[in-house]
N, CA and C atoms as an extended XYZ file, in Angstrom:
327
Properties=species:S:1:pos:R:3:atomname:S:1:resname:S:1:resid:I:1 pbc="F F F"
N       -38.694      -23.100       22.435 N   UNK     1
C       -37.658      -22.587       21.560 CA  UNK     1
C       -37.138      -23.679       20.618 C   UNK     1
N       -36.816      -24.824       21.219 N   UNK     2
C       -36.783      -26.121       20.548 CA  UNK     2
C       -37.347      -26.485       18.989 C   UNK     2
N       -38.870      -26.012       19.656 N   UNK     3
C       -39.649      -26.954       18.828 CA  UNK     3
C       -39.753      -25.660       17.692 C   UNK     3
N       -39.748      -23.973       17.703 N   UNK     4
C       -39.416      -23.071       16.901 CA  UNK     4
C       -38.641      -23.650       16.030 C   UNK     4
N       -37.149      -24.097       16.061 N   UNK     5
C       -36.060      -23.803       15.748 CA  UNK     5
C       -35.927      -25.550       14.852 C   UNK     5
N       -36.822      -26.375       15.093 N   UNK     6
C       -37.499      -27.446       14.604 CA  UNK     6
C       -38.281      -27.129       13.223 C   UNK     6
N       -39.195      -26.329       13.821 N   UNK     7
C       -40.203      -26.031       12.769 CA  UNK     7
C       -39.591      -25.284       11.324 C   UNK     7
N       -38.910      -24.159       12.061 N   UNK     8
C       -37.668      -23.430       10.769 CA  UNK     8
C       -36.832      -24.509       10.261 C   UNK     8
N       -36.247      -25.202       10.738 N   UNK     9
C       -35.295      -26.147        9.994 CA  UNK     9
C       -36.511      -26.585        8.882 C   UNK     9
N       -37.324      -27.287        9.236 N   UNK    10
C       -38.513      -28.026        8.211 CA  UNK    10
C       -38.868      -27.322        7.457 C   UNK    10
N       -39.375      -26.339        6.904 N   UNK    11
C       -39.773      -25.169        6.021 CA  UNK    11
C       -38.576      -25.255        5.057 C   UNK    11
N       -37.152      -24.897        6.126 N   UNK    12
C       -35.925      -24.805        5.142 CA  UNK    12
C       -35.572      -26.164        3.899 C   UNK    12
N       -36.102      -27.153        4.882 N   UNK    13
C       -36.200      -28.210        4.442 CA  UNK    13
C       -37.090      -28.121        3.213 C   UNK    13
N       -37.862      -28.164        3.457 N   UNK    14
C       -38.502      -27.848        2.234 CA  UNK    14
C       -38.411      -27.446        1.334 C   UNK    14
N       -38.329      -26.017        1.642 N   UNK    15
C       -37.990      -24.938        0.407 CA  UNK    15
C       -36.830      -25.306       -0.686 C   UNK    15
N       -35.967      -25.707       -0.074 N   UNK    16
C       -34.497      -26.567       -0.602 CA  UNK    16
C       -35.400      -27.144       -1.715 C   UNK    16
N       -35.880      -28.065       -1.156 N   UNK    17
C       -36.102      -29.726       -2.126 CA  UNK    17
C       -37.289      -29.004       -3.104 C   UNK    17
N       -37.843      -27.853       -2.517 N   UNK    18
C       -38.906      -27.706       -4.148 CA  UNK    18
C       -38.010      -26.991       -4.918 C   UNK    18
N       -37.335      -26.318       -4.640 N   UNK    19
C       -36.132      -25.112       -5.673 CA  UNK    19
C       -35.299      -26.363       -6.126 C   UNK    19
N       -34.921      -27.305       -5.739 N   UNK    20
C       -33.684      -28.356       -6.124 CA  UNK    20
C       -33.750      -28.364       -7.819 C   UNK    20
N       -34.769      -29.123       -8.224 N   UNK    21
C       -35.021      -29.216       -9.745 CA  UNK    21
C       -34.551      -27.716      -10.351 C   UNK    21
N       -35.120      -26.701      -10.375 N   UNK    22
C       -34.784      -25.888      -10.693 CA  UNK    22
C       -32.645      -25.131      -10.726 C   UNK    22
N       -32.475      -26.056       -9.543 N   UNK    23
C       -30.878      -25.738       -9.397 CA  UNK    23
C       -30.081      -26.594      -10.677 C   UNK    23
N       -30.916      -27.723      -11.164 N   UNK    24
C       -30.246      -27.997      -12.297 CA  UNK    24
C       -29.715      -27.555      -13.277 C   UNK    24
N       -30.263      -26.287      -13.774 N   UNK    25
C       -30.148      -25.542      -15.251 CA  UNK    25
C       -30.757      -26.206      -15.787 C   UNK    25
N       -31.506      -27.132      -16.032 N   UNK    26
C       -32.277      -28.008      -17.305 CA  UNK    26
C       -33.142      -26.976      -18.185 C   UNK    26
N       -32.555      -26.761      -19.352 N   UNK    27
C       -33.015      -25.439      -20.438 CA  UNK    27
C       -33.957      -26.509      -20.971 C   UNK    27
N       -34.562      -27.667      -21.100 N   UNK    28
C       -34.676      -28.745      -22.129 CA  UNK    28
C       -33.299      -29.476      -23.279 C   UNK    28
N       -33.933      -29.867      -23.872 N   UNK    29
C       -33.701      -31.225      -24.896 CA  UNK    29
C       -32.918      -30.027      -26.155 C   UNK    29
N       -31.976      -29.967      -26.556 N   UNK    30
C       -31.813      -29.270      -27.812 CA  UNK    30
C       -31.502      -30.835      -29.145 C   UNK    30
N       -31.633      -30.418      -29.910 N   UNK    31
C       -30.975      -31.504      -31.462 CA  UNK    31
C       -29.747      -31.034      -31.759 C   UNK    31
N       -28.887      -31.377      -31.877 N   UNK    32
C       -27.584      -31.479      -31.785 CA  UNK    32
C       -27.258      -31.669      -33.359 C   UNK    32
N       -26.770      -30.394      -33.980 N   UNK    33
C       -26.710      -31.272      -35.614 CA  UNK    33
C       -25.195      -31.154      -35.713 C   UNK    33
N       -24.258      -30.412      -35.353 N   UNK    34
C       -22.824      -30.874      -35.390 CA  UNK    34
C       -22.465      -32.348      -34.889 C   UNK    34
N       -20.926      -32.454      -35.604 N   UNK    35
C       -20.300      -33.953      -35.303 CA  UNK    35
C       -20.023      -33.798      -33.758 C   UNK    35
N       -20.441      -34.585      -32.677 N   UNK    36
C       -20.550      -34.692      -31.409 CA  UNK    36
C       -19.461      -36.042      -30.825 C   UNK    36
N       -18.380      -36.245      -32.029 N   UNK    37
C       -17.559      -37.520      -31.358 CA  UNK    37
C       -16.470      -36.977      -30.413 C   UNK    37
N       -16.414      -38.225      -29.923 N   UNK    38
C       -14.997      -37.597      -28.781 CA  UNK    38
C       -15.520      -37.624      -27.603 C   UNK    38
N       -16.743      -37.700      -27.736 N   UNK    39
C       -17.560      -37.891      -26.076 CA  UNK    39
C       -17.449      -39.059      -25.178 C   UNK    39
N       -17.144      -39.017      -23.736 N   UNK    40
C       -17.443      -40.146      -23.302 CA  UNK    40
C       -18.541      -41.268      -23.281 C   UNK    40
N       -18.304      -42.231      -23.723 N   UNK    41
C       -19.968      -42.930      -24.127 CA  UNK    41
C       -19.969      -43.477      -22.823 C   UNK    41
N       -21.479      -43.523      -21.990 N   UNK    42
C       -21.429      -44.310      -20.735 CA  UNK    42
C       -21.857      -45.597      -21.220 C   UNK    42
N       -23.299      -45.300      -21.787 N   UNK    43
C       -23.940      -46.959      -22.107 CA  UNK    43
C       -24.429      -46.261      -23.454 C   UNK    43
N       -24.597      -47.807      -23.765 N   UNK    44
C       -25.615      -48.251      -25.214 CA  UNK    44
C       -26.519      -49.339      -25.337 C   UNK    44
N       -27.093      -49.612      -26.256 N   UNK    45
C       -27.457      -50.761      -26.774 CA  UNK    45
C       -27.745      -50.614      -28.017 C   UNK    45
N       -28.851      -51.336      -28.980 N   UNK    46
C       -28.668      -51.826      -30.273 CA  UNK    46
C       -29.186      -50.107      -30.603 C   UNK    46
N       -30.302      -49.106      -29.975 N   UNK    47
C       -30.898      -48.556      -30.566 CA  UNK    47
C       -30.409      -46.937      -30.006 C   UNK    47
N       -29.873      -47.313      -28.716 N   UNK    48
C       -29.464      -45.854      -28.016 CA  UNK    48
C       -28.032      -45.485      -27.725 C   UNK    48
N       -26.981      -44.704      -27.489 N   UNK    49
C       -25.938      -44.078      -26.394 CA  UNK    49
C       -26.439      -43.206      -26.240 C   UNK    49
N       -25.818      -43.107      -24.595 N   UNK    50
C       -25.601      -42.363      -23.931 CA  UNK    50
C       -24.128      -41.729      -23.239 C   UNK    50
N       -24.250      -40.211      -23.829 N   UNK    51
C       -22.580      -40.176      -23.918 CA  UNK    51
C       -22.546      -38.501      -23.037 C   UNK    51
N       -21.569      -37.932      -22.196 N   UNK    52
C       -21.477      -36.965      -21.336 CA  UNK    52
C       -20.067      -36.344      -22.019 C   UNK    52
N       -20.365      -34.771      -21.977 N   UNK    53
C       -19.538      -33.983      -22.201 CA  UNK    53
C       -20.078      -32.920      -20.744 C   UNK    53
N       -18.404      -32.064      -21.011 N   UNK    54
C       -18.830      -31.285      -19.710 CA  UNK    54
C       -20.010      -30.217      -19.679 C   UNK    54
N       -21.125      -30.625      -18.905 N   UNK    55
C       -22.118      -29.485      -18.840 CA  UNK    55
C       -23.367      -30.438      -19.718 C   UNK    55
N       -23.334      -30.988      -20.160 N   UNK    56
C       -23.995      -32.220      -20.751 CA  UNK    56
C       -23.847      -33.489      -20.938 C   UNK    56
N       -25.602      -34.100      -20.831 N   UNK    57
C       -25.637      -35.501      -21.193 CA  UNK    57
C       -25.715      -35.680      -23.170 C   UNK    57
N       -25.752      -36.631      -23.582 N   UNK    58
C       -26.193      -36.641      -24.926 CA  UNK    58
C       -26.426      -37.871      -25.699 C   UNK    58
N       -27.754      -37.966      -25.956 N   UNK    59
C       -28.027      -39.070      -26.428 CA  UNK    59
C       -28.298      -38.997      -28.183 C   UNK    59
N       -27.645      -40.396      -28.545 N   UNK    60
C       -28.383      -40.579      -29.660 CA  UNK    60
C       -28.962      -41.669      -29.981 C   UNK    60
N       -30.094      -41.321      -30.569 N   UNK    61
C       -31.534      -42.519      -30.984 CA  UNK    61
C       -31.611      -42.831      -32.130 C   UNK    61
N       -31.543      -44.019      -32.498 N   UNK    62
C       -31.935      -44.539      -33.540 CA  UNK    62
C       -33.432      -44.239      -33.728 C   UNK    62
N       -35.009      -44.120      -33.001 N   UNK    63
C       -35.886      -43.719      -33.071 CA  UNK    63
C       -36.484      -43.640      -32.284 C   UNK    63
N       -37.564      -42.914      -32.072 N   UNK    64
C       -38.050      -42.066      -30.936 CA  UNK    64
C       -38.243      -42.777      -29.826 C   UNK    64
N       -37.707      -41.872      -28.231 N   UNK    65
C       -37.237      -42.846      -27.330 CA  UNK    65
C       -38.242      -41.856      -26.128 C   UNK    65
N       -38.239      -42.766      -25.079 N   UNK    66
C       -38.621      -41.997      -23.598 CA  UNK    66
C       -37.804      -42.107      -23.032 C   UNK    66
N       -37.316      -40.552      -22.537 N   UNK    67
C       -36.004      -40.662      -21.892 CA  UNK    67
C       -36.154      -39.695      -20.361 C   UNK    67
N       -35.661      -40.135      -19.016 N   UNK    68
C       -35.782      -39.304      -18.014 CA  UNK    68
C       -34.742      -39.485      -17.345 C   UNK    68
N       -34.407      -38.548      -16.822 N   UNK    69
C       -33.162      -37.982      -16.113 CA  UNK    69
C       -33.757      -37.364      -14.645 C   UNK    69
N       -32.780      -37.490      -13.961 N   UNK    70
C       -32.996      -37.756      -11.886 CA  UNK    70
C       -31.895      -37.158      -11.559 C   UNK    70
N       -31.873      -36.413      -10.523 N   UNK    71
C       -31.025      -36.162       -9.514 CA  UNK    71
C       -30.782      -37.877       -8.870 C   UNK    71
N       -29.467      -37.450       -8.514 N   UNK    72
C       -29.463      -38.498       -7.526 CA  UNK    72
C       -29.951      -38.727       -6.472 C   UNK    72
N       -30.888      -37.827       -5.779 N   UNK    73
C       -31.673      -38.006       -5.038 CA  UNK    73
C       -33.211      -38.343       -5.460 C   UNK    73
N       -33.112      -38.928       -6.835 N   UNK    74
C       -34.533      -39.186       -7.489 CA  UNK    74
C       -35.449      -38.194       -8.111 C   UNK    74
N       -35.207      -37.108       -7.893 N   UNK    75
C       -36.044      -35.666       -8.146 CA  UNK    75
C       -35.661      -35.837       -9.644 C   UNK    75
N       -36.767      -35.814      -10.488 N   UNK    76
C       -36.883      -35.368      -11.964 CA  UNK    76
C       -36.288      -34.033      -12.700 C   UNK    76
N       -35.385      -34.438      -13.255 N   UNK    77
C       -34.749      -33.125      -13.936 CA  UNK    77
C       -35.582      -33.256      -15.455 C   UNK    77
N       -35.398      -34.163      -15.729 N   UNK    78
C       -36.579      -34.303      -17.435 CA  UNK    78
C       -36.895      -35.625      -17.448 C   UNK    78
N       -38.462      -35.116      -18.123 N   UNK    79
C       -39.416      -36.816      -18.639 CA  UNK    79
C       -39.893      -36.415      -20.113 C   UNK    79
N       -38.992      -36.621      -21.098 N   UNK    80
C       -39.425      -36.346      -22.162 CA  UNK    80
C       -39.257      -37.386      -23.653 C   UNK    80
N       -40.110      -37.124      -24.503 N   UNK    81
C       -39.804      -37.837      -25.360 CA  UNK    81
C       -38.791      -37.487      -26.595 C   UNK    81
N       -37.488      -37.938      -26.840 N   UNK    82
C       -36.512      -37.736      -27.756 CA  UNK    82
C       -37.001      -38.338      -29.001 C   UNK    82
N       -37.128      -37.548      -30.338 N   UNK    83
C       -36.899      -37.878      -31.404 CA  UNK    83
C       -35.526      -38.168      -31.980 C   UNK    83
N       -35.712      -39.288      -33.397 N   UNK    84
C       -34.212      -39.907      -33.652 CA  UNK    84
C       -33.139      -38.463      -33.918 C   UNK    84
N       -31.830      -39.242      -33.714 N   UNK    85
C       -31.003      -38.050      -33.742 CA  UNK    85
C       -30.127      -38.080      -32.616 C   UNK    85
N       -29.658      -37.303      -32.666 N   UNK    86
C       -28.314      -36.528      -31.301 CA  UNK    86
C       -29.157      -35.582      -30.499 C   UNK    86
N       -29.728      -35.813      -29.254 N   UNK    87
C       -29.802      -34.630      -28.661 CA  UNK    87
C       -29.327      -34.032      -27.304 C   UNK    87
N       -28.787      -33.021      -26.772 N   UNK    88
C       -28.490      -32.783      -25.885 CA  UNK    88
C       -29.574      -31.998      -24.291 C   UNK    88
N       -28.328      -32.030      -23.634 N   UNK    89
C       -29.576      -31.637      -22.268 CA  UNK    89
C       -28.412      -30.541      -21.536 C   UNK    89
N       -28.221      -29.741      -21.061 N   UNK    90
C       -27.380      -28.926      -19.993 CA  UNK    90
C       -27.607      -29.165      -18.944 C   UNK    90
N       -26.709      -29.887      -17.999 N   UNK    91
C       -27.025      -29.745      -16.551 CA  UNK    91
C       -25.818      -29.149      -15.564 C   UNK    91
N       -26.104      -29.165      -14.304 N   UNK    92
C       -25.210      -28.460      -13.292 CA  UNK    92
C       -24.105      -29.982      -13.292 C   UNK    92
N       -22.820      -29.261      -12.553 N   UNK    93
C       -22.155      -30.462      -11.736 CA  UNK    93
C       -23.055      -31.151      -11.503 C   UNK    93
N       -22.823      -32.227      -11.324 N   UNK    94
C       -23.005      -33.612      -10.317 CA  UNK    94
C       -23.083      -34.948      -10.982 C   UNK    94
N       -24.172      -35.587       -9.960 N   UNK    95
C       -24.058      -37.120      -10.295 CA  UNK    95
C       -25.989      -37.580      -11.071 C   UNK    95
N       -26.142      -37.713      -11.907 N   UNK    96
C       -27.569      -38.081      -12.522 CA  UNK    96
C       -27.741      -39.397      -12.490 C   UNK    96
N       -28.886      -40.059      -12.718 N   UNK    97
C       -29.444      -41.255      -13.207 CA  UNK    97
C       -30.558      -41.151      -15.103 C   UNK    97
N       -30.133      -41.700      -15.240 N   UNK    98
C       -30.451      -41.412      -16.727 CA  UNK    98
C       -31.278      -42.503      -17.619 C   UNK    98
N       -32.775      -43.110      -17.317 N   UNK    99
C       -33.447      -44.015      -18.331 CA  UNK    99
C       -33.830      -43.562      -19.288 C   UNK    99
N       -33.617      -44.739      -20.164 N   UNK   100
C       -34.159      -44.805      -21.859 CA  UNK   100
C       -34.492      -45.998      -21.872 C   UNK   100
N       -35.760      -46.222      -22.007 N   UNK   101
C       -35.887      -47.472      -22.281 CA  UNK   101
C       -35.598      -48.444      -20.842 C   UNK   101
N       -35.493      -49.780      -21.412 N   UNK   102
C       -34.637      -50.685      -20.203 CA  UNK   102
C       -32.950      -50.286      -19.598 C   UNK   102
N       -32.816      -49.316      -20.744 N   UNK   103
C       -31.269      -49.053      -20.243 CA  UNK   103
C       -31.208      -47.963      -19.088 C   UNK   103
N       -30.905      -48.524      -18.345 N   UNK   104
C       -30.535      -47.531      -17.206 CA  UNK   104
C       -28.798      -47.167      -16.619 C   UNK   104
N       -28.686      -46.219      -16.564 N   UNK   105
C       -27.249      -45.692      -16.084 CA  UNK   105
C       -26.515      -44.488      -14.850 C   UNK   105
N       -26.144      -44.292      -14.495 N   UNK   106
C       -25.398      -42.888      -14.059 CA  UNK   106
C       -24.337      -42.390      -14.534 C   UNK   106
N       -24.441      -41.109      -14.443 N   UNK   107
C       -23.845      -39.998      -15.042 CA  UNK   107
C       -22.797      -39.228      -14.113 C   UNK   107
N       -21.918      -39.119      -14.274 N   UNK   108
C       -21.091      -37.937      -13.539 CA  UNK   108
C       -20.538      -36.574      -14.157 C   UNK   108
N       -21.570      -35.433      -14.591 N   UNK   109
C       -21.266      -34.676      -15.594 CA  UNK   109
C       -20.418      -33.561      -14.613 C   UNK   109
């Protein structure tokens, strides 16, 4: 009965962590052409920010960037490439990890 009630937990286990990504909402990458100030900026550097409003991350690029975003448990919410510009992402509550480049950060959207 044990080892039943073992085996169901693990499956559950499972099933969780492949649906997880999907619990994000991640619609993709939109371009953002309204004025987007007022946002919290987390990080920058010479070529990127990275700035969070509620329900989104939002970056803007000076020119085309590789950008990926993580659960905090490491699971890939997006690996995509951003063209220059403002663009945004929709995600659920929580806590993200967010690379561009060498810049790395977390998010608390």
């Amino acid at each position: 009965m044990l080892r039943r009630l073992r085996a169901l937990i693990g499956v559950l286990v499972l099933i969780v962590l492949t649906l997880s990504p999907s619990l994000c909402d991640a619609k993709g990458w939109e371009a953002v052409r309204a004025d987007v100030s007022g946002l919290n900026s987390v990080a920058r550097d010479s070529d990127v920010e990275i700035r969070v409003s509620p329900g989104h991350v939002v970056v803007t690029a000076a020119q085309p960037v590789q950008i990926k975003v993580f659960t905090i448990l490491g699971q890939v919410v997006s690996n995509e490439t951003l063209q220059t510009g403002t663009s945004r992402l929709p995600l659920s509550h929580g806590v993200y990890i967010v690379k561009v480049g060498d810049l790395t950060c977390k998010i608390a959207v």
